[in-house]
Structures are given as structure tokens and as C-alpha cells.
DONUTI-698549 format. One record per residue (C-alpha): chain; y, x, z. Coordinates in pm, 1 decimal, padded with zeros to 6 digits. Layout:
REC; cadena; py; px; pz
REC; A; Y; X; Z
...
// end
This chain:
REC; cadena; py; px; pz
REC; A; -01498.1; 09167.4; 04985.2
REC; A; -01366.5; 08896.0; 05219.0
REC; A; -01668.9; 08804.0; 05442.0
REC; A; -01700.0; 08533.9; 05691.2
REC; A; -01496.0; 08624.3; 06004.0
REC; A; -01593.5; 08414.6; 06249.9
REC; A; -01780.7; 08043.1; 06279.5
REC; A; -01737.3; 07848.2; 06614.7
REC; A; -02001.8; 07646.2; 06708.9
REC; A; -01953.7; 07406.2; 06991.6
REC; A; -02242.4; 07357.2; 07237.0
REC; A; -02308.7; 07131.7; 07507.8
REC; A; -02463.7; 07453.0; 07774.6
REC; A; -02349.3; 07781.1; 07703.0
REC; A; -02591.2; 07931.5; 07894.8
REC; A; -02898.6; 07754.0; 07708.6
REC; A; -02734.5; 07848.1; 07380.1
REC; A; -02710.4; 08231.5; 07438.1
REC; A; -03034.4; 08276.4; 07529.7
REC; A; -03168.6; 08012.5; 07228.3
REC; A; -02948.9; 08204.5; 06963.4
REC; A; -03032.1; 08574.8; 07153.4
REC; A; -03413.6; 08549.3; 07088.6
REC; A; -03389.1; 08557.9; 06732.2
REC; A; -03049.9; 08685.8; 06616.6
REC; A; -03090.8; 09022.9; 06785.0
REC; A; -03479.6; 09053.4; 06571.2
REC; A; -03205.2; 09005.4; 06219.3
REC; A; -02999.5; 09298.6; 06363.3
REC; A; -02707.1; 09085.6; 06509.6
REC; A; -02597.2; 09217.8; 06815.1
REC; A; -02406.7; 09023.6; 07102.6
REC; A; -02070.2; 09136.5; 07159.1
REC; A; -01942.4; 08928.2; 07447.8
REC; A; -02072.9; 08619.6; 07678.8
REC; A; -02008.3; 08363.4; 07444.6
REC; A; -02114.8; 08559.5; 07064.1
REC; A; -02292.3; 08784.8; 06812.4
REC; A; -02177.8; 08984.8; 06545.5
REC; A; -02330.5; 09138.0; 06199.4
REC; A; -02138.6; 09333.6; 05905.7
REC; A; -01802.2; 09216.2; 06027.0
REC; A; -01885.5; 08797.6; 06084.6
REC; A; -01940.1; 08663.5; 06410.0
REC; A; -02091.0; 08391.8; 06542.1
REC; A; -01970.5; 08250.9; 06865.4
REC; A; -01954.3; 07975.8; 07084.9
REC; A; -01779.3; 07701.6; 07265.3
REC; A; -01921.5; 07474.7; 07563.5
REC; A; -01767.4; 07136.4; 07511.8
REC; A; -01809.6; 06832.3; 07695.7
REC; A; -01850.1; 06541.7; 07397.8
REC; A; -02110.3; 06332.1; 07297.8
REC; A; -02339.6; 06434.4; 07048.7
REC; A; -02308.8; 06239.2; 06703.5
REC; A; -02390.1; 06284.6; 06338.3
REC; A; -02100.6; 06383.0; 06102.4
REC; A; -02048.8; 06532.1; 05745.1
REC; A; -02028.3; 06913.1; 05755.3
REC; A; -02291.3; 07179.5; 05716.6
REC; A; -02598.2; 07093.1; 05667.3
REC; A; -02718.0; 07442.7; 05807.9
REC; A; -02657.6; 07768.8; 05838.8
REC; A; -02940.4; 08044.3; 05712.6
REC; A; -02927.6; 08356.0; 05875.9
REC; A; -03055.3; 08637.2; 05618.2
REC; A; -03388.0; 08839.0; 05703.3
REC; A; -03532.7; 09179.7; 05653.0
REC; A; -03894.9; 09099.3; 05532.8
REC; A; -04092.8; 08759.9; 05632.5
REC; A; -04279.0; 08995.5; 05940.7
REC; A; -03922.5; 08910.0; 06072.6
REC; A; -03956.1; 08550.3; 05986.8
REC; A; -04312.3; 08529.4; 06134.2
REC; A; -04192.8; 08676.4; 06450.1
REC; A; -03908.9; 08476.8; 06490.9
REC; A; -04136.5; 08162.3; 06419.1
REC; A; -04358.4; 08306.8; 06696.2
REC; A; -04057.0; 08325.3; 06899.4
REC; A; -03929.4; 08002.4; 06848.0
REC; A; -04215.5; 07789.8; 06924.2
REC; A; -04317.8; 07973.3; 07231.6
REC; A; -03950.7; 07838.1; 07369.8
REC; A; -04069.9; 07467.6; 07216.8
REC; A; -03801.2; 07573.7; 06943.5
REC; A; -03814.8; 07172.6; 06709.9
REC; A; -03895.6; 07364.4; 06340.6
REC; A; -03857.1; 07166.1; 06084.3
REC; A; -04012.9; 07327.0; 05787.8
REC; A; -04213.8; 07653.9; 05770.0
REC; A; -04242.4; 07917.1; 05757.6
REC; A; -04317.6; 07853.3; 05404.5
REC; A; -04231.6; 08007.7; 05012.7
REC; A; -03946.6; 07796.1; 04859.7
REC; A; -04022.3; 07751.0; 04484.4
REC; A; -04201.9; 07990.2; 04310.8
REC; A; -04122.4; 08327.4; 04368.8
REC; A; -03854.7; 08210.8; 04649.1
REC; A; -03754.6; 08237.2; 04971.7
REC; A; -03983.1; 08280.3; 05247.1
REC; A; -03831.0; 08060.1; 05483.0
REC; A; -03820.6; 07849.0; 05813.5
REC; A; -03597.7; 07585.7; 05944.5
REC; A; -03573.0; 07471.8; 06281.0
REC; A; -03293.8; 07344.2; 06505.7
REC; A; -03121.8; 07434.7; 06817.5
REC; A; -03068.9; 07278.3; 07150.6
REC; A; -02810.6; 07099.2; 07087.8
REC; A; -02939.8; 06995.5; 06736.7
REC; A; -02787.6; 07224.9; 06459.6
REC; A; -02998.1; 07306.4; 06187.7
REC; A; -03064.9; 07659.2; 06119.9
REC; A; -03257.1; 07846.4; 05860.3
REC; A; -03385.7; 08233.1; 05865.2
REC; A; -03471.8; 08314.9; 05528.9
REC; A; -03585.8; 08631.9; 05365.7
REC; A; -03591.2; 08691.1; 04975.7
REC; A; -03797.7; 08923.8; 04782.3
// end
């Protein structure tokens, strides 16, 4: 299998970010592996403060970061709105017999999803 290796994501406070991304990502089992990422089964996640304005563009629409059971969901829901986390959607059951899911974004705007299938 040829996983993910790595995916950059450019942020406008590095600090802000790692402790944004470190409150939930190490409750899905990622661990942090330097100042600037986190790592799971062989991908990592890092990032890149960059001075640029903010805009909308075509890319990803989000990333969703896999979870053990939806405890782990509620918890990092819990989590995320005690740091006045913006959540979009959830946590909630996508379609019948779905995900159990929530959506929410990050500091700097991405959208991310933690999602946990039965």
C-alpha cells in the first residue's frame, strides 16, 4: 500500500495551529513528531507559517481524520467548543447507518471532519 506521506498545510500562526490541531489529533492516536507536525500509520500532517492573505480557492474541500468509536467524536466535540472551535455540522449520523460525524474548522479556516464508521 502507498499511503499518504505527508500534507502541508500553510497557516497564518504556528503556534495557534499546534495547539488547535494537538487537542484533538493526539485523542485519534496521532502523535506529534516535531514543532511544526503529527504523524499516524506512516502520513504526516505538518505545517507551514506563511505570511499571505487569506482567500478562497479550489482544492480540498476538507480533510476527515478517521475515529475509533463516536466517544472519541463526542470528546473531541467537547474539546473543540470549549476552545470556541466554529463546528459546522454535528456531531451527527450521516445517512442511515453512516458515519457519525462532525465538521468544524480551524483557525485559519480549513475545514476538517472527524468521522467514525460503524
Amino acid at each position: 500500500m502507498n499511503p499518504i506521506r505527508h500534507i502541508e498545510m500553510w497557516v497564518s500562526n504556528m503556534e495557534r495551529s499546534m495547539a488547535f490541531y494537538k487537542s484533538f489529533l493526539e485523542m485519534l492516536g496521532w502523535q506529534q513528531v516535531d514543532a511544526n507536525g503529527f504523524s499516524c500509520d506512516g502520513t504526516k500532517v505538518y505545517f507551514r507559517e506563511v505570511k499571505a492573505p487569506i482567500m478562497e480557492t479550489l482544492g480540498p474541500r476538507h480533510i476527515c481524520f478517521g475515529a475509533a468509536g463516536k466517544e472519541v467524536v463526542d470528546n473531541i466535540t467537547k474539546q473543540l467548543e470549549s476552545q470556541g472551535a466554529k463546528i459546522l455540522h454535528g456531531p451527527a449520523v450521516l445517512h442511515a447507518g453512516g458515519s457519525y460525524l462532525l465538521v468544524f474548522k480551524d483557525p485559519d479556516g480549513y475545514i476538517l471532519e472527524v468521522a467514525h464508521k460503524e
